[in-house]
C-alpha positions as CSV (number, residue, x, y, z in Angstrom):
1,X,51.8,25.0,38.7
2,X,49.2,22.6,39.7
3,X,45.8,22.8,39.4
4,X,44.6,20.1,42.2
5,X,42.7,23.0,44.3
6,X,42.3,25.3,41.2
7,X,38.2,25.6,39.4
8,X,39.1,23.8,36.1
9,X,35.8,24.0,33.7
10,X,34.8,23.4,30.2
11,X,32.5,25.4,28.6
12,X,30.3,25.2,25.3
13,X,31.8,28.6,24.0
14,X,28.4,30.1,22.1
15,X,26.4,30.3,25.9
16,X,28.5,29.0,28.4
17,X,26.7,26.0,29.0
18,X,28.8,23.9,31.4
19,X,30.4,21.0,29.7
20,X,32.1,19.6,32.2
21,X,33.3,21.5,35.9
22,X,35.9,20.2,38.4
23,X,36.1,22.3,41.7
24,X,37.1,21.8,45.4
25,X,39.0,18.6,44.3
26,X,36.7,17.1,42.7
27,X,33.9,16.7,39.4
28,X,31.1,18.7,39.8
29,X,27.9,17.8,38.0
30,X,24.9,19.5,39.4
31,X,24.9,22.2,36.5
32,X,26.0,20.0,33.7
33,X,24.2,20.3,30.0
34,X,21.8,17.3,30.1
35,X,23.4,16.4,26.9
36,X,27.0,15.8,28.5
37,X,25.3,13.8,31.4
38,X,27.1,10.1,31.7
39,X,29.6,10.8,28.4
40,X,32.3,13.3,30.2
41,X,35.4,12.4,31.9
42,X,38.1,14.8,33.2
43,X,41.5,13.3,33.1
44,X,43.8,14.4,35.6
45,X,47.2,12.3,35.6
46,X,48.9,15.9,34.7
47,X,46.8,18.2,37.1
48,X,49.5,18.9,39.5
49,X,51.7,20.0,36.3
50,X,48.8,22.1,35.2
51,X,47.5,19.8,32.9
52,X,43.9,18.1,32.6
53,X,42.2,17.0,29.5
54,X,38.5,16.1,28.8
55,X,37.4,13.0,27.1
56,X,33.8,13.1,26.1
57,X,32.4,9.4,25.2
58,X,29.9,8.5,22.8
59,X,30.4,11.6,20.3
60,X,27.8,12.8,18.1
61,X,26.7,15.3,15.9
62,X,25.8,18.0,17.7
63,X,29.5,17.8,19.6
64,X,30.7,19.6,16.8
65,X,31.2,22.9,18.7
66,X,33.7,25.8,20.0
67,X,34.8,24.7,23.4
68,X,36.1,27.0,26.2
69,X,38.0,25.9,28.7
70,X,39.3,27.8,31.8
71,X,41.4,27.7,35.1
72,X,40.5,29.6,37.8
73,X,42.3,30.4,41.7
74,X,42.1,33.1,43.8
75,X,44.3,35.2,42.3
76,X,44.1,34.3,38.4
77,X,42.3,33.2,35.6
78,X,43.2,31.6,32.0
79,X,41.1,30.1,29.1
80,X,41.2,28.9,25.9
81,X,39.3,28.3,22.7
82,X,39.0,24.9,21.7
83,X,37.4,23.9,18.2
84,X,36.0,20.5,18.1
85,X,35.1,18.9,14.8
86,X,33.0,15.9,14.6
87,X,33.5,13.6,11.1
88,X,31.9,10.4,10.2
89,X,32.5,8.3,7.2
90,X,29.6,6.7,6.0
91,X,28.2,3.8,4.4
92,X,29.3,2.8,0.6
93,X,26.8,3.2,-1.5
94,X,24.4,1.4,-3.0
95,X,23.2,1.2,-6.6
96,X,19.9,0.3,-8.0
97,X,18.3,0.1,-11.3
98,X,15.0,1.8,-10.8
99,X,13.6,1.2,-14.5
100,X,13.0,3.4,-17.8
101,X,12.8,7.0,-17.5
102,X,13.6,9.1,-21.3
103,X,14.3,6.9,-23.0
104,X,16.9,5.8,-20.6
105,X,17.6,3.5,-17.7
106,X,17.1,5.6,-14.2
107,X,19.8,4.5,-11.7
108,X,19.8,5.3,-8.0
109,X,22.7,5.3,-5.6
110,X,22.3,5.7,-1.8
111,X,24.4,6.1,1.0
112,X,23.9,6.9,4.6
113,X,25.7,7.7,8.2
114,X,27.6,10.8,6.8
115,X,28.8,14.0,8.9
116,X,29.1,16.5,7.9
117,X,26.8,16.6,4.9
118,X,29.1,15.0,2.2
119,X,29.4,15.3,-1.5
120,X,28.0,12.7,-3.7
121,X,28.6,13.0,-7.8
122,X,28.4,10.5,-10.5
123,X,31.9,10.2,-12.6
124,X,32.4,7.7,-15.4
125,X,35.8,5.7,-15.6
126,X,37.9,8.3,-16.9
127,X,37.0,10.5,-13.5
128,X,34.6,13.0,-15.7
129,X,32.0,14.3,-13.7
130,X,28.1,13.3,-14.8
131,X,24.9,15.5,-14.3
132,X,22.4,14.3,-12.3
133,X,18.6,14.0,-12.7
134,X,18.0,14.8,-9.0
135,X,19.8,14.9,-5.6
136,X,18.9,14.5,-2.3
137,X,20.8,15.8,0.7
138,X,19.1,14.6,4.7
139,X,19.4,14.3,7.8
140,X,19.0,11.3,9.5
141,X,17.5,11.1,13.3
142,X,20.5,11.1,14.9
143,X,21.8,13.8,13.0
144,X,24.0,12.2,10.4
145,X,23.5,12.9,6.9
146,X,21.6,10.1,3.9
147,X,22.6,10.8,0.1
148,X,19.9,9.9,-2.7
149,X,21.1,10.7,-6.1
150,X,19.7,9.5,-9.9
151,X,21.3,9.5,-13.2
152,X,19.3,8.5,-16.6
153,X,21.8,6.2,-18.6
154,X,21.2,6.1,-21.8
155,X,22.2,3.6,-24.9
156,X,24.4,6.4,-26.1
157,X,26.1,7.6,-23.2
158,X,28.2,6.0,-20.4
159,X,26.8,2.7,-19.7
160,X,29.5,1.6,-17.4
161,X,29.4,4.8,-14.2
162,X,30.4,4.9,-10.6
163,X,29.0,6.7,-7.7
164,X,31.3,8.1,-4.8
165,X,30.4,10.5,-1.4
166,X,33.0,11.9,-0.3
167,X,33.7,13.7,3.0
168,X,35.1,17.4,2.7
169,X,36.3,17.0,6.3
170,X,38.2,13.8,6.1
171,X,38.8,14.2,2.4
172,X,37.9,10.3,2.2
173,X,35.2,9.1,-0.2
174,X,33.2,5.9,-0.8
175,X,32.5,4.7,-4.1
176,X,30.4,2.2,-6.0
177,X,30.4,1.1,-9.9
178,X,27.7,-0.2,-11.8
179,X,27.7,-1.3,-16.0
180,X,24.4,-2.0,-17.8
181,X,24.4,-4.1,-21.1
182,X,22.9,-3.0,-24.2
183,X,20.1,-5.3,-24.7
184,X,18.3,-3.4,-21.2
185,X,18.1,-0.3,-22.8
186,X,14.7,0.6,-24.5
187,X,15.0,0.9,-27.8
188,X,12.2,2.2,-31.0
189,X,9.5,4.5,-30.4
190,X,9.0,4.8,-26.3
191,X,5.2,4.1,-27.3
192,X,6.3,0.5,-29.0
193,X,8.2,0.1,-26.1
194,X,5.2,0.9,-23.5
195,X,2.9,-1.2,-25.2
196,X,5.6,-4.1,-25.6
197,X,5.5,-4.0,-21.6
198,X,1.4,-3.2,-21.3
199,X,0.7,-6.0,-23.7
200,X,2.4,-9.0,-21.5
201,X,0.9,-7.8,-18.1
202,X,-2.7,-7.6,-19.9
203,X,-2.4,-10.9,-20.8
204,X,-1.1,-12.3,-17.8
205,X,-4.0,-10.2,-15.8
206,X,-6.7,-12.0,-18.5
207,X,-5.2,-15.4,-17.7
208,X,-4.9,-14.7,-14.0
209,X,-8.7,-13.9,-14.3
210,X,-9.6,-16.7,-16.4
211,X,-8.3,-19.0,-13.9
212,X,-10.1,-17.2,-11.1
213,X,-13.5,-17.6,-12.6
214,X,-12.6,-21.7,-13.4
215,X,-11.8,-22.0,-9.8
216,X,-14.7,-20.5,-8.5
217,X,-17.1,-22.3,-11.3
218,X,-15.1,-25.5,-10.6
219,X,-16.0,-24.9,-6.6
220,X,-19.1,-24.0,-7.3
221,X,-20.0,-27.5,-9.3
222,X,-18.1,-29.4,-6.4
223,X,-20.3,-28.2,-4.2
224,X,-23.3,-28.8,-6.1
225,X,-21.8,-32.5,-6.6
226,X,-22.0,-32.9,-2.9
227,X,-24.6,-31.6,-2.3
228,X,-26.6,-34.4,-4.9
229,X,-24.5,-37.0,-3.5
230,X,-25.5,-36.2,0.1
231,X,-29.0,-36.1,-1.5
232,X,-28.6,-39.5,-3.3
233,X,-27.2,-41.2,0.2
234,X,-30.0,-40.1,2.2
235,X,-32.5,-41.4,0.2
236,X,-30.8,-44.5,-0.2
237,X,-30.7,-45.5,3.6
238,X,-34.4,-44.2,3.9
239,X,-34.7,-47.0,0.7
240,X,-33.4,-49.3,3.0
241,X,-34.9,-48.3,6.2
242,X,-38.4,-48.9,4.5
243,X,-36.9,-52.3,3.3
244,X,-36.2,-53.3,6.5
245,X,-39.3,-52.6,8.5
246,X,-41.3,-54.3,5.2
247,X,-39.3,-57.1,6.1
248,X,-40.3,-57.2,10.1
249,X,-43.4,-56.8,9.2
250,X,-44.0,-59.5,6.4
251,X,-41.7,-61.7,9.4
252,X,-44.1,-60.7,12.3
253,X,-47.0,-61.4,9.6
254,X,-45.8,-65.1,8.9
255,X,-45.3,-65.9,12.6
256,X,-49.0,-64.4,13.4
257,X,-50.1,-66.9,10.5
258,X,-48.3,-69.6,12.1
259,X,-49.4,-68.8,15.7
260,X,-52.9,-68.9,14.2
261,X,-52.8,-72.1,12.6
262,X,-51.5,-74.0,15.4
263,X,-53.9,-72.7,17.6
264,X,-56.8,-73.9,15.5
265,X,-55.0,-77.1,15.5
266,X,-55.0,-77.5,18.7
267,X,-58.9,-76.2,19.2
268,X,-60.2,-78.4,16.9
269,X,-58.2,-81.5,18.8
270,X,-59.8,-80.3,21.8
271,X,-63.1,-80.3,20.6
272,X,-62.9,-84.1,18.9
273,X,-61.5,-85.4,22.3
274,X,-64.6,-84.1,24.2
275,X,-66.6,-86.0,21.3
């Protein structure tokens, strides 16, 4: 039977939220969820058969719901349940070394972009689960899960452990190994090993300092240096300044002498001529 001129609709089953809606031979939109607005698309190759099928586009987290859909005409009406399950396998994880914790190295592994919320265990290579120090289960913005979980690895236990998440949906998992030598375990009394670590960053603070105070002393001289020099330089051209007009002035001196003389010279002439 087709279903061109029938109401064809897809609900959200919990409060019949319209999905998507196809009526009088064609997509109606007016009262679609906000949510759905852009990402629904009814297909109807089949519709004259009685077929039709929904593709919703850019699926996310909160798609994972109970769908009704229904078709309507004058004179019946049919619907059915539709269960729609959203999965996402996430990133693989990442292991860190975050340092010394017990007497142990504490290790880190992350992972993100998970739905639904995954499992995440440590194992060592013979597939034996390991207890965790701490675990960490969130969701991210956009509704996907992140994993944090820690393990203390000591000198005496596994020193060679992988991480995996594993999705309960998909029954896939992602999985990371890390191995630690020996010689980066602590080892001795944890006090020994404190001050073994304290010890080197006090004396590369004291030297850090040390140098600090030379730099500023060493500024502080350089700019006392200059200072004097600039001192010394202007003295020296004042030196020479006076030098100079002594000069003028013992050469203006000589010329007045010499203007002088020749005019008594000449006076005296003068005076024998009238004679």
């Amino acid at each position: 039977m087709s279903a061109e001129n029938m109401e064809v609709g897809w609900l959200r089953s919990q409060d019949s939220a319209v999905v998507h809606l196809y009526r009088d031979g064609k997509d109606q939109y007016g009262g679609q969820m906000p949510e759905y607005q852009g990402r629904t698309e009814l297909l109807k190759d089949d519709i004259t058969d009685g077929k039709v099928s929904l593709r919703i586009r850019d699926v996310q987290p909160s798609d994972d719901e109970q769908y009704t859909c229904f078709f309507q005409s004058s004179v019946s009406y049919e619907e059915a349940l539709l269960e729609l399950q959203v999965t996402d396998l996430g990133s693989a994880p990442v292991i860190s070394v975050e340092g010394h914790q017990d007497g142990g190295i504490r290790v880190m592994c992350r992972s993100s972009g998970w739905y639904p919320q995954p499992e995440v265990r440590w194992r060592d290579l013979q597939g034996r689960l390991l207890p965790s120090a701490s675990e960490e289960i969130t969701p991210e913005a956009n509704g996907l899960f992140q994993t944090e979980i820690v393990i203390v690895l000591t000198e005496e236990s596994n020193q060679k452990v992988s991480c995996f998440v594993r999705n309960p949906r998909l029954n896939q998992e992602r999985e990371s190994v890390i191995s630690i030598a020996e010689l980066f375990f602590p080892r001795g009394n944890p006090w020994m090993v404190a001050l073994g670590v304290i010890l080197p960053l006090l004396a590369g603070l004291t030297a850090l300092a040390s140098y600090c105070f030379w730099r500023q002393r060493r500024a502080k001289e350089t700019l006392q240096s200059d200072k004097e020099s600039e001192k010394e330089t202007l003295l020296s051209e004042r030196e020479r300044e006076k030098e100079a007009l002594r000069s003028e002035m013992e050469r203006q001196k000589a010329e007045y002498e010499a203007a002088k003389g020749e005019f008594s010279d000449v006076q005296g002439l003068e005076q024998r001529k009238e004679q």
